[in-house]
Each structure stands twice: as structure tokens, then as C-alpha cells.
N, C-alpha and C positions, 0 to 999 in steps of 0.2 A: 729638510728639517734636521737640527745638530739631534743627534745624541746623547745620553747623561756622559758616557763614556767621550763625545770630543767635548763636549763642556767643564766636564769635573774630573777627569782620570779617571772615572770609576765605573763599574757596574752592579748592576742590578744584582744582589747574594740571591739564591735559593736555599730553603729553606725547609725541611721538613716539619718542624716546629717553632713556634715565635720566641724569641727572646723573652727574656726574662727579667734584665737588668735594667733600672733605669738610663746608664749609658746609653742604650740603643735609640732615644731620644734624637726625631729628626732624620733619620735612615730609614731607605725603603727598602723592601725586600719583597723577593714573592713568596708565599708558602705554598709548597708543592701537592701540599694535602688538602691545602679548601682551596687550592686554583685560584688565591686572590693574591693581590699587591697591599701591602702591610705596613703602617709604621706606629711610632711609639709617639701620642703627643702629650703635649702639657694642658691641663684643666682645671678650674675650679670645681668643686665640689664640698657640701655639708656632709659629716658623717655626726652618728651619737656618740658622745664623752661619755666616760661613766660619771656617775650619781655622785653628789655631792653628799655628804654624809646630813644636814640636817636636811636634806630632801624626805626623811621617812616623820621628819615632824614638822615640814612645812613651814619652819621659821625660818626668817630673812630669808625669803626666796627672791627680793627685789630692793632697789635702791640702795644696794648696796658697794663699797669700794673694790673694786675689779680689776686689777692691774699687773701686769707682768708681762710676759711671754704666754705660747702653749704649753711649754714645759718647764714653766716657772711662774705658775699666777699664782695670787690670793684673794680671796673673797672674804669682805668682810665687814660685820656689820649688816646690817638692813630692818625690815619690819616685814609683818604678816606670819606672826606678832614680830615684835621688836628684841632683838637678837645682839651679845657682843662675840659672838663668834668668830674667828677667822679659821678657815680651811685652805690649806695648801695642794696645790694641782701639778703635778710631776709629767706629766702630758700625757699618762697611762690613771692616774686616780689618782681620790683625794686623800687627807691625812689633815688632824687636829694640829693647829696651832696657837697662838696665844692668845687669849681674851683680853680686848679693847678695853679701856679703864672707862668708856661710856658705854652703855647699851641707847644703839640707835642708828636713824637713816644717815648713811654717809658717801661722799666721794674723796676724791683726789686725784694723786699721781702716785709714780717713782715705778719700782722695781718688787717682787719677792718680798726681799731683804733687805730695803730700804725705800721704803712708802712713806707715806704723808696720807692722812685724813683728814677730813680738815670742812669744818660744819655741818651741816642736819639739823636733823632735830630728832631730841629725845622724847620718852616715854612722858607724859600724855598730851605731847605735841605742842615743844618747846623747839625754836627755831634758836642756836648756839652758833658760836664765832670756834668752837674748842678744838683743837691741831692736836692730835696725838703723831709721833713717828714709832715705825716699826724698825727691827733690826734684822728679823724671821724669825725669831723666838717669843718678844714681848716688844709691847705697847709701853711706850713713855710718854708722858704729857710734853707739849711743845707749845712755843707760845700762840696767844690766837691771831686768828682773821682781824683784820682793822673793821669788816662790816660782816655781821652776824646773815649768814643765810643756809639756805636748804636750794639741792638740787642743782648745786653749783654742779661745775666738773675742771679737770684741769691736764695737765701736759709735762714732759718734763722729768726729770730727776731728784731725790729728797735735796741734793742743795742747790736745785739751778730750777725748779718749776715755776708754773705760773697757773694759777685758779684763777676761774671765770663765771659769769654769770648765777644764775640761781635765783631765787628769792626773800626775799625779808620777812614773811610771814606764812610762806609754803604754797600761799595762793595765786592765781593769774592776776590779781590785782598791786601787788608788787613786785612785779619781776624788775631785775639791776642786771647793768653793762659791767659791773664791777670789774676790776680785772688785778688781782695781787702777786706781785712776785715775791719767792722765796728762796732765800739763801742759803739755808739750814738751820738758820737761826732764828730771823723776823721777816717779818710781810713789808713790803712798801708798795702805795698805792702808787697802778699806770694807768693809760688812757683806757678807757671803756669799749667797749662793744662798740658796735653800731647799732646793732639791734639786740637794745632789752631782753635776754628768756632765762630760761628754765629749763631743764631734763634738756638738755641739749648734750649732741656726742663729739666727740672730741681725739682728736690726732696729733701725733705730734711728740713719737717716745724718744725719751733722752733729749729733747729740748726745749729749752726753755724760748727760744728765739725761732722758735719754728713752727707754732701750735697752729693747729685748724678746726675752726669749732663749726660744726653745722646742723641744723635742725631745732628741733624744740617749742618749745609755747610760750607764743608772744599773744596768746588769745588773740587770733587761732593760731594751730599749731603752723608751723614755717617747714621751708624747706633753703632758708637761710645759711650760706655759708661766709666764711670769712678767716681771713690770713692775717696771724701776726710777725711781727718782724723783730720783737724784743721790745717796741716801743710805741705801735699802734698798730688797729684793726684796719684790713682793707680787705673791703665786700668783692667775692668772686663769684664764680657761677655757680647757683643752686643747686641741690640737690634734687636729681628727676621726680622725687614722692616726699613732699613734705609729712612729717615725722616727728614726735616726741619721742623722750625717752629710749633711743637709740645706743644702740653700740657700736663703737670704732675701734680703730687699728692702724697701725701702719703711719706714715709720718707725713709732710706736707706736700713730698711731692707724688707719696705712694700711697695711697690710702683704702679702707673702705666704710662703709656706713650698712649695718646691717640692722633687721627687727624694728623694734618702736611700735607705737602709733600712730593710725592716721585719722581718724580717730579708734579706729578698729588694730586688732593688733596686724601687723604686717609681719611677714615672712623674706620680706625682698632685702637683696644685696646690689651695693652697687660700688664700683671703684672709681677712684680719682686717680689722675694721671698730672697732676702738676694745677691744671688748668681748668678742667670740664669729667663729670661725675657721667658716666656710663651706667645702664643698668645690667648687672648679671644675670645668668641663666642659672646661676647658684642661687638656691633660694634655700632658709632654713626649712628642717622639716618639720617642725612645729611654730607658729607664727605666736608673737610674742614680743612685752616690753620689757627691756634692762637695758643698764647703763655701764657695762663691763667698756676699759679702752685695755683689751691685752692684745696683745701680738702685732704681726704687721702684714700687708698686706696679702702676702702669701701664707700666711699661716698665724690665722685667727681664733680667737674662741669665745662664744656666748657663754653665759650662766647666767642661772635665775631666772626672773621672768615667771609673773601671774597665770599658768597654767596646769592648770590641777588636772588635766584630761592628758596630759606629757608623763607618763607612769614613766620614772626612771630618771630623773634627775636634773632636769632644766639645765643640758647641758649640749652643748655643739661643738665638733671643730671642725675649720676651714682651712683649705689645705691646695694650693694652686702647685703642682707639681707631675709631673711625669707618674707619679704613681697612683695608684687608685686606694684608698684606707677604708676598710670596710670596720666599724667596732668594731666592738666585744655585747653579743648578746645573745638571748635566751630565747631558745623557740620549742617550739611545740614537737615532742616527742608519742610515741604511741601509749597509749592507756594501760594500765596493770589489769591482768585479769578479776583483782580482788582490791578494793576499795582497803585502806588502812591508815592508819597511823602509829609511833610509837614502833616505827618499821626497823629490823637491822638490816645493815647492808654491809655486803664484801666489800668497805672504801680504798681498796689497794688496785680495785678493780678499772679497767679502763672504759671510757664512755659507751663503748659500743658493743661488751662482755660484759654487763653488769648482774649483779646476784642482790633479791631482795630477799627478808625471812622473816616471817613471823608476824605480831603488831596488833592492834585493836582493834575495832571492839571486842571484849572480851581478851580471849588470847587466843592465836593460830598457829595452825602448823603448817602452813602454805608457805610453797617457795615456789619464785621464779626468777628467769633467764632474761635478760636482755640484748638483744643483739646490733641494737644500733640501729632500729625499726622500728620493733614490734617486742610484749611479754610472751612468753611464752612459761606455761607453765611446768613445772618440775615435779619431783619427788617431795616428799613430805618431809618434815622435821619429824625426829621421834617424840619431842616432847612439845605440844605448842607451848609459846610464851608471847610474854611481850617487854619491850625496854631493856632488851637484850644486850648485849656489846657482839659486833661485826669486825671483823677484820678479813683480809684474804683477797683471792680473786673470784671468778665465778668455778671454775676448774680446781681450786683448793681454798674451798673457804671454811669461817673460823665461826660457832655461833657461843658464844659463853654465858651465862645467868641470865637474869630477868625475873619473868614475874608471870603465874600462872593463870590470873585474871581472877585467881580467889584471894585462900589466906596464903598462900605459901609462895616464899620471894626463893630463887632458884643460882644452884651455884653448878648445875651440871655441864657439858661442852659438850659440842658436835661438831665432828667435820665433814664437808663437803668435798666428792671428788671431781663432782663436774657432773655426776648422775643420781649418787644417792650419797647419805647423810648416815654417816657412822657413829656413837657415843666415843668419847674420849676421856680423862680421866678429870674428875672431877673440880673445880676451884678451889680454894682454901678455905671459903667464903661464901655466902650467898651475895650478890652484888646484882643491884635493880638499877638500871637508866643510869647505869655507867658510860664510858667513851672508848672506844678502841683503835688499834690500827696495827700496821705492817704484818706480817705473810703467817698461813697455818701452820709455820716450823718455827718463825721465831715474831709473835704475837703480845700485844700489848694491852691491857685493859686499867682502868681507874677510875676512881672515885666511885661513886652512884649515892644510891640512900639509903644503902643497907649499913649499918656498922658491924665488923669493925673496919673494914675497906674501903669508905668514903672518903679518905685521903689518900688511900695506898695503891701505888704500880703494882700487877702481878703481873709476871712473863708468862709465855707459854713457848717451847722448845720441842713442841708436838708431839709430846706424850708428856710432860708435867708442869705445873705450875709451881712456879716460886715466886713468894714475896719480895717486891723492890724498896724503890725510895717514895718518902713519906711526900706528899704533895703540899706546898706551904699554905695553900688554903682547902680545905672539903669540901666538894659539893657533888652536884649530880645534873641531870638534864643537858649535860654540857655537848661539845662536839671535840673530836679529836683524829690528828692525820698526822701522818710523817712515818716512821720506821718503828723498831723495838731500841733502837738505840741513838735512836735523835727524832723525838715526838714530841707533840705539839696538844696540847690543853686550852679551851679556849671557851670563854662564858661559863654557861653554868647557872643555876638557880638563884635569881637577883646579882650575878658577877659578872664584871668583865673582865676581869682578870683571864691572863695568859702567861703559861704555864709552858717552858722548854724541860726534856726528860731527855737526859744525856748516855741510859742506858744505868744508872747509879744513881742519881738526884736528880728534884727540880729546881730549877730556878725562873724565878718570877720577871717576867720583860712585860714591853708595852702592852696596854688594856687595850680589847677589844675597844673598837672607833665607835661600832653602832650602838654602845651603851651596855647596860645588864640583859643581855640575851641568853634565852634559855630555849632548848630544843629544834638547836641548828642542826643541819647535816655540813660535813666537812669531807676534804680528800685533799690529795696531793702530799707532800715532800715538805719535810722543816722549811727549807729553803724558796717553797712556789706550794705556797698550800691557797685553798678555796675555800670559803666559810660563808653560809647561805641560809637564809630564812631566819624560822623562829619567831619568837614571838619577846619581846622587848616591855619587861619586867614595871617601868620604869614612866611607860606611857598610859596604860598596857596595850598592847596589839602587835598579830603578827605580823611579820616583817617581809620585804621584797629584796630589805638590804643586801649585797652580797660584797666581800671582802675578798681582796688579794694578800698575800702576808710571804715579805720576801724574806723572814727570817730574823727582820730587827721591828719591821714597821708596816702598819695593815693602811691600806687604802683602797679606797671604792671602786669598784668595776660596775656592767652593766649589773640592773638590778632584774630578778624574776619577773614574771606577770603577775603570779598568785601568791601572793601572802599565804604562808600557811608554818605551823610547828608541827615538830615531832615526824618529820621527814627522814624519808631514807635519803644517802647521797653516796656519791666517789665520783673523784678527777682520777684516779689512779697515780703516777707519779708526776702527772701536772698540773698547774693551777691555768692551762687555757682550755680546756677539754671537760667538762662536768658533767654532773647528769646529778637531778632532783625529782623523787617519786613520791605520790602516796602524800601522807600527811593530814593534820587537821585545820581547814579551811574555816576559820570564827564568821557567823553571820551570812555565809556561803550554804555549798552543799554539806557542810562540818566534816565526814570522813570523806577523803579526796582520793582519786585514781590516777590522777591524770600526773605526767612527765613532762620534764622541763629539758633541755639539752642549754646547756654552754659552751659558748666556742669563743674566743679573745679574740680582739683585735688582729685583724689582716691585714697587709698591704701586698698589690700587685702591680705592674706595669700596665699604660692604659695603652692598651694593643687598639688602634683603629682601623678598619678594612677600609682603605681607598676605592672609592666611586669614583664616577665620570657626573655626578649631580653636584 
């Protein structure tokens, strides 16, 4: 029997520990510490995306135009209700983009940043020919469709695509073979289908002469595929689980077909290989109909999709590669000794040393520890309050005004040395359900509801406070994180205004994504700050939304479990590491105890132990 070593040169590495890189892809090793033989292989696999931003209002979660990349799609348009929204996908979260000149269900092709839409039907279920193109900023009308329908789909580039099938009146009783090419300019009709449908998915990026349509409702639903060539349809092999309303990826020779129904919603993935549709052991973890064509075969992504039992954002990626991508999400942390809300916290603090103070009902002087486990209770506050401003760690923390649960709104300070709570000197100000952040020597507080300092910065330098720079709008209820001299303002009472503090002035940058939110917790760094909960002015109701903010532009990460305001919070100096306490749960237990932990997006090498099975 040869050897690896007289077959290949080589031998077997030992190893104390496994690799780590995906380079090591394909190599065996033994590791000397679990006594096994070792390599790195390649898999498919579903992880959670974060939340799409109108996921906290439920509109256009479906039927909507879906097209790009993983780290370049847009979503846009759809109903449940009827939406002209587009949101942009970076392949970490979403962000606001330009509003559709129609509110309504749509599909197409193209890119990001150079799309096609192109029929639906609008509000109160009007079946339209209307082509808008995008640029990645705004929607411009384009000429239309030669045949007005809904539920088409198509393939392609903004000036090389081609749209297909669909319906004439939305129903299973006119479904069309249509098939229209486009140049950038106008539509000229080609040969048809073979088979008639509807909500059917679709393959085939950046060609116009390469698309592959499969699935959909020819009453009943099919598992129909078929290949174009630029100039006609030819029928290939099925797809293994006939399916509506599916999603696709990937191109004619590489592809996959995910989700849909059958009549039930499905879960199943399956790829093509040129010829014949395999079924995957990748299955989404929530099963589910939409019509997204982003990505390709090795790296896909769902959105949307009719399920309201999917807390967090109707959103998937699919990912065939040497490494393993774990999101970005929220679990379950140990409980507070004491129910509250209106809670301050040390936000300088890092996930697993966290300091909570103070909060409702009423007003408290209770403080505790966090250790990355479990509360543990502390020393007392000298003064209880509540709607305090927090800054600091758990080891030197910062507690400044608030509000004493009667008549009297409070400007005094206290610091924390990691055992007990010392008075320090005074504010300028009384300042209620202010925002704060960075360290007990050099500390930041603003706005609240008290006048005259609901616009104004005051420093702290750990023995005094001085007045800073005016803020261009006043409010209160708001959340804020970053330093004493590059901080971050953000929501606020009916605002979504955001607010950069340069250590001397503010200046006004992009609005919160999730709306007018008021009574977030926040933490991290100007640059990778966190911003979470609250309760969303605007709808009303509290929120699960949570936001990443790299310093120019906020977009969606995983979202909480528990809707709740007036939470305590801190990432400390990051935005992948969180921690969410306390707070007021509406139509719940109302004052909450219970902790949330955040942790971002992972990737790891997929280490596999070799068997003799």
C-alpha cells in the first residue's frame, strides 16, 4: 500500500492546534491534542443577515425587486402594505436609499447601482407596464413594458437584460410566456416561454443570453425549468420540489433555487450544475416565500418573505466556502437583581464589566456589576434618581442629574470606584433624561428636559464641569456614545437627528435609519458605535431595531428579542460586543429585568475530524 508521502512528497503535519486560515483548505494534519486526523473543507450553509430596516413596520416584506450581490443588493418596493422603499445591503447591514417614483409590487434585474423595475401593480391593485431605472441614489422613469403584468422576474444588466413571464391581471388565470429584452432604452418583444407562469425564480447575473427561469404557478405550482440562449426558451431538467415564488442566484451554469412554496412555504435549497438541480443539505432557517435573484451560487442572500414568527428581519446568507459565518446576534444574558427602567449605565463599559445605576419606578439608588454572566449587586448611590446621564466603566464610573421621582429634577454627580460611590461637584444645571459618554476624568453629558441645558455639552474633567458647544437641535430621551471629544448624539424625543461633538461643536450628519426614536441605549466609539431599542415615536411602539453607525452612515445589524425603552446599555469601545438591561417592556411584564448580550458577525475555518464512516 503506497504512502501519501511516495504519492505526493508529502507528509502528514502534526499539530498541536488546528489551523485557522482558510488556506489550509484540502490538507490533512493530525492534531496531537484530540489524537485525531484533521482537515479544512468547503460547505454550504444558511447564517442570519441583519434586519432590514422597514422590518420593524412590516411593509414590503415581499414581492419585492431584489438584486445585486451579498454585498451589494437592493431591495425595493413590495406590499404588506405597499411600500416605495429601497434599502441598500453592504453584506454586514442595511441603509436608506432612494424612493421608487411608484409605490408598489415589483421585479427585475441589473445591479446596486444600476437596476431596472419593471411592472407590478400598484395600490389598490392595478397590474402596470412602468420601468423605472436606478443609479444607487434615485429612481427615474424609463420607458415601459410592451405587455403590462405583475410577478414577472428577469435576468441581466440595466442595458443587456431580459424580463419574463408574470401575469396580466395578478391571477392564475392569466399567466404569459412573455419574454422582453432590454437595451437601456426600449423593450423589443422575443420568443415566449414554454411554459406560461408567474412568481417564478430566476438566474442568470449580467446576462442577457444566459438566463434561467425555474419554478412558479402555472395553476399548479411547477417545478419547470428552462434555458435561454438570447433568442429562445429550451426546457431542461426540473427542479427536485416544485415551488413558487422563489429565490435565485448564480448564472446558467452555476446556480441555486432557494425558499418559495409548495404550496406551504419551503425552506429547501437546491443547486444546478449546467444540467440537473441537486438538493442541498443547506436549508434556510426560517422557511419562507420571496422573489430576491442576488448573488451567485456560492454566495447568496434571501430577504423578505411573509413571516412574522422570523423576529429580526427576513433576512439570510448563503455562503459555500472553507469558512464557517456565524451572524451577528442577541442572546440571553443573566437577569438584574432589580427590575427597572429609565436605567443609567457606565456606556464606556465593556460587555462582560458592565455598571447599571439608578431607574424607575419611582427613583433608586441601587447599583450593580456585571460580569459577563451574572448582576451582582453593589453599593448604593448616595442620592436615588432616575433619567440620569452614565458615563465611565464599572471600575470608574460617572452618574450626573436626573430626576428624584417627585418635584425636584437634579444637577448633582457621583463617582464610582468599582466599590462605592462618592459625590463630586456639582453641574451647572439640573439636566433630566440627558445622553452621555466617555471616561470619569474626561466625561460628556447633553441635552435632556431640563432648560437651560437641553441643547448644551457640559464636560466633566473629574472635579468640574464646564459648558461646551450649543447642539443644533434640543432634545432629550435621546442615546449617546463615543469620547469627550469625538461623541455621537443620536434620536431623541420625536428626532432622528444625529448629532457628531468634536470636543468644541456639533455638527448635524445622517438621521437615524429606524425613524424618530426615543429611549435607546447606545455604546461604542464615533467610528463603530451601537444603538438599540426604544421605542419609535412615529408608529408608536418599542423597538427591537438595532443599528451599526461607522461614523458617516447607520445600517441594520441583528435585531433584540425584546422590544423595550428606556434601557440601560454599553459596547464599550465597540460596536460588535453589547450588552442591553432593564428597561420598559409595553403590553409585557412593563418594568423588565431581563439582559440581552450582542456579539457581531464571526467567521471561522470549518475544521472537520476524519472518520473511517
Amino acid at each position: 500500500m503506497s504512502t501519501l508521502k511516495e504519492l505526493y512528497g508529502k507528509t502528514v503535519k502534526v499539530v498541536s492546534t488546528d489551523p485557522t486560515d482558510a488556506g489550509a483548505e484540502g490538507q490533512i494534519w493530525y492534531n496531537s491534542t484530540s489524537g485525531t486526523f484533521k482537515s479544512v473543507v468547503a460547505s454550504g450553509a444558511w447564517s442570519s443577515g441583519s434586519a432590514m430596516i422597514r422590518n420593524t413596520s412590516t411593509a414590503g416584506a415581499n414581492h419585492a425587486l431584489g438584486v445585486g450581490i451579498q454585498t451589494a443588493a437592493i431591495y425595493a418596493g413590495g406590499y404588506s402594505p405597499y411600500t416605495n422603499k429601497t434599502e441598500h445591503y453592504n453584506g454586514t447591514g442595511w441603509s436608506s436609499g432612494g424612493d421608487m417614483n411608484l409605490t408598489r409590487i415589483t421585479s427585475g434585474f441589473g445591479t446596486s447601482t444600476a437596476a431596472v423595475a419593471a411592472g407590478g401593480i400598484t395600490f389598490p391593485g392595478v397590474v402596470g407596464n412602468q420601468a423605472e431605472e436606478y443609479n444607487g441614489t434615485a429612481w427615474t422613469t424609463g420607458n415601459a413594458l410592451g405587455t403590462a403584468r405583475a410577478y414577472g422576474t428577469g435576468s441581466g444588466i440595466l442595458t443587456a437584460g431580459v424580463f419574463f413571464g408574470g401575469s396580466t391581471n395578478g391571477g392564475d388565470d392569466a399567466t404569459v410566456g412573455n419574454t422582453e429584452e432590454y437595451d437601456g432604452t426600449s423593450w423589443s418583444e422575443q420568443n415566449d416561454l414554454n411554459s406560461a407562469r408567474k412568481m417564478l425564480g430566476a438566474a442568470g447575473k449580467g446576462s442577457q443570453t444566459a438566463a434561467l427561469a425555474f419554478g412558479g404557478d402555472i395553476a399548479p405550482i411547477t417545478g419547470n425549468t428552462e434555458a435561454y440562449d438570447g433568442t429562445s426558451w429550451t426546457e431542461v431538467n426540473n427542479l427536485n420540489t416544485a415551488r413558487e415564488n422563489l429565490g435565485g442566484a448564480g448564472d446558467q451554469t452555476s446556480a441555486l433555487a432557494f425558499g418559495g412554496v409548495t404550496p406551504t412555504a419551503s425552506a429547501a435549497t437546491e443547486s444546478w450544475d449546467g444540467s440537473s438541480w441537486s438538493t442541498s443539505p443547506a436549508t434556510l432557517a426560517n422557511a419562507r416565500d420571496s422573489q430576491p435573484t442576488i448573488g451567485t451560487s456560492t454566495s447568496a442572500l434571501m430577504v423578505g418573505g411573509p413571516n412574522p414568527s422570523f423576529p429580526g428581519g427576513w433576512v439570510e446568507e448563503y455562503n459555500f466556502s472553507a469558512t464557517v459565518t456565524t451572524g451577528a446576534a442577541w442572546s440571553s444574558g443573566g437577569n438584574m437583581g432589580t427590575a427597572r427602567y429609565k436605567i443609567a449605565s457606565a456606556n464606556a463599559a465593556p460587555q462582560d464589566a458592565a455598571l447599571g445605576f439608578g431607574g424607575a419606578p419611582g427613583a433608586l439608588d441601587l447599583s450593580e456589576e456585571y460580569n459577563g454572566t451574572s448582576w451582582s449587586e453593589g453599593n448604593n448611590l448616595n442620592t436615588a434618581t432616575r433619567g440620569a446621564v452614565g458615563a465611565g466603566t464599572q471600575t470608574a464610573g460617572l452618574r450626573a442629574g436626573g430626576f428624584d421621582g417627585g418635584p425636584a429634577e437634579q444637577d448633582n454627580t457621583e463617582e464610582y470606584d468599582g466599590t462605592s460611590w462618592t459625590s463630586g461637584n456639582n453641574m451647572p444645571a439640573n439636566m433630566r433624561l440627558g445622553a452621555g459618554c466617555g471616561t470619569q476624568t474626561a466625561g460628556l453629558a447633553f441635552g435632556g428636559l431640563s432648560s437651560p441645558l437641553n441643547d448644551k455639552a457640559v464636560e466633566y474633567d473629574g472635579t468640574n464641569w464646564t459648558v461646551g458647544g450649543t447642539m443644533n437641535t434640543g432634545r432629550y430621551y435621546m442615546a449617546g456614545f463615543g469620547i469627550q471629544t469625538a461623541a455621537v448624539a443620536a434620536g431623541g424625543n420625536s428626532k432622528d437627528d444625529t448629532e457628531e461633538y468634536n470636543g468644541t461643536s456639533w455638527t448635524s450628519v445622517n438621521d437615524v435609519t429606524s425613524g424618530n426614536t426615543q429611549g435607546a441605549a447606545a455604546g461604542g466609539i464615533l467610528t463603530a458605535g451601537l444603538f438599540f431599542g426604544g421605542t419609535r415615536t412615529s408608529i408608536p411602539a418599542n423597538t427591537t431595531i438595532t443599528l451599526n453607525y461607522d461614523g458617516t452612515n447607520w445600517s441594520t445589524t441583528a435585531s433584540m428579542a425584546t422590544a423595550r425603552q428606556a434601557l440601560g446599555g454599553t459596547s464599550g469601545g465597540s460596536s460588535t460586543a453589547g450588552l442591553g438591561f432593564g428597561g420598559y417592556v409595553s403590553g409585557g411584564p412593563g418594568v423588565a429585568n431581563n439582559t440581552e448580550e450582542y456579539n457581531g458577525e464571526t467567521t471561522a475555518v470549518n475544521v472537520k475530524t476524519l472518520t473511517t464512516s
